[in-house]
C-alpha positions in Angstrom: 22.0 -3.1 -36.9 21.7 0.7 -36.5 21.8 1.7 -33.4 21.7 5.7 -33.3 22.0 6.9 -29.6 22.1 10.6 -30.8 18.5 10.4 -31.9 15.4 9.5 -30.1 12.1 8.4 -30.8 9.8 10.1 -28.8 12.2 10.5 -25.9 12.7 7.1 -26.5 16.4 5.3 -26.9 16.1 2.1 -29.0 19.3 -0.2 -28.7 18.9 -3.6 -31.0 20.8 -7.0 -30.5 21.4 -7.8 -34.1 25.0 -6.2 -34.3 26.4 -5.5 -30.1 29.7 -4.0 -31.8 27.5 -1.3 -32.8 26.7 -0.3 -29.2 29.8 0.9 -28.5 32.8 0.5 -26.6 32.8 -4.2 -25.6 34.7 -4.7 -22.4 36.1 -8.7 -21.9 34.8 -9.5 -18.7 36.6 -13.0 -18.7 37.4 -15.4 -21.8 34.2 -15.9 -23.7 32.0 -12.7 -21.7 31.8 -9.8 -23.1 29.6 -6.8 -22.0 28.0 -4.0 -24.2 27.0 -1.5 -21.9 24.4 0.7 -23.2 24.3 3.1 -19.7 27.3 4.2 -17.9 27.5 5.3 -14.2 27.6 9.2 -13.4 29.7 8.4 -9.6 28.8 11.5 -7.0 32.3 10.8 -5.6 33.8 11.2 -9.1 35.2 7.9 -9.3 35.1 5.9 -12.7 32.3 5.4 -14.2 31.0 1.9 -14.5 28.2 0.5 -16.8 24.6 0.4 -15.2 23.3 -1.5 -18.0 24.8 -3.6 -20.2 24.3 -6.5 -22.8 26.6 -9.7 -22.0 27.2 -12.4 -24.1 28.6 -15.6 -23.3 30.4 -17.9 -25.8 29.2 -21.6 -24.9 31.2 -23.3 -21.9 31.9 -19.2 -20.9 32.6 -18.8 -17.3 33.8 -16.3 -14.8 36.8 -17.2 -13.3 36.7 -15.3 -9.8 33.6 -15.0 -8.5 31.0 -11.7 -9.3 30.7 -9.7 -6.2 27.9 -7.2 -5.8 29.6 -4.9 -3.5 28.0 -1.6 -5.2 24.5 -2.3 -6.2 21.9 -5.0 -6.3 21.6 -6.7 -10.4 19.0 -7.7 -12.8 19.6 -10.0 -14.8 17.0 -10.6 -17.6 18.0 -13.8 -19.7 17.4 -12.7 -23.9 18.7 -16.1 -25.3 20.5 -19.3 -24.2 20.8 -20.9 -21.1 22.6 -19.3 -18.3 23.7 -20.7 -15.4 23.8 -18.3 -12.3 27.0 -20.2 -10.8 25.7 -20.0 -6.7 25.4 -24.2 -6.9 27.0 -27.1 -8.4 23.8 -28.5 -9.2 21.8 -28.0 -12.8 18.8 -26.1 -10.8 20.5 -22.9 -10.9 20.3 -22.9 -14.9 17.9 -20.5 -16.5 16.5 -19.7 -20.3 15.1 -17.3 -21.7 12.4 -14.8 -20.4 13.9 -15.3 -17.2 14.8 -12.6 -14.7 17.1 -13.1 -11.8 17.7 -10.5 -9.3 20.4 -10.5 -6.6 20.6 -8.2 -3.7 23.9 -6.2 -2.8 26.6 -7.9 -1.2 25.3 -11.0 -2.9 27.9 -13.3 -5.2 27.7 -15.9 -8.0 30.3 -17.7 -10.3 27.8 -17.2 -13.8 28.2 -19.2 -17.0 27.1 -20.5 -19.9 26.7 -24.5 -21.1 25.4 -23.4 -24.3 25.7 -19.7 -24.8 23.4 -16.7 -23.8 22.8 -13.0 -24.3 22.1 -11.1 -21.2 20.6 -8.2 -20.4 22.1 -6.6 -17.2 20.7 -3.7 -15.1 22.5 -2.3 -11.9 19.9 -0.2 -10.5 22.1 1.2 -7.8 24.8 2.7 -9.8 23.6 6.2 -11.1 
């Protein structure tokens, strides 16, 4: 993959899937999630920055072992590959595939994972 975030095309940033380790810096969410953010937080009250986009992947059987709390900013979560399962039910009706996109408001909490494996694209359009 080549990924080259110092050029544009256009005005345009291009960021591929074929090779995530190229994007940058991976952070391990839990065992088996890991996130490749591709847009990092600027905070106004100069706290840490935090990714606003990122690309997660989960290994299959992957899942978060506290639940994900939207305390900051509503998400986007646009489903790339895999099935992904947004962890607010025990049932299977909360599993989704690709070319799905799942948004959940602020203050809003899941327990996400993965039966089979996924690639996520993530958006927090809240943190700027």
């Amino acid at each position: 993959m080549t990924v080259d975030t110092a050029a544009t095309l256009n005005g345009f940033r291009i960021s591929h899937t074929a090779d995530l380790g190229q994007l940058g810096e991976a952070i391990d969410l839990d065992p088996g999630i890991v996130a490749y953010p591709v847009e990092w937080s600027s905070p106004k009250d100069g706290g840490r920055p935090l990714p606003s986009a990122a690309f997660v992947k989960f290994a299959p059987g992957a899942t978060y072992l506290e639940p994900d709390v939207h305390g900051d900013s509503s998400e986007i979560v646009i489903v790339l590959s895999g099935l992904f399962k947004l962890g607010v039910s025990d049932s299977d009706a909360d599993v989704y595939g690709p070319h799905t996109r799942i948004e959940g408001r602020r203050g809003s909490s899941h327990t996400p994972s993965s039966p089979s494996g996924c690639l996520l694209y993530v958006t927090f359009p809240e943190r700027t």
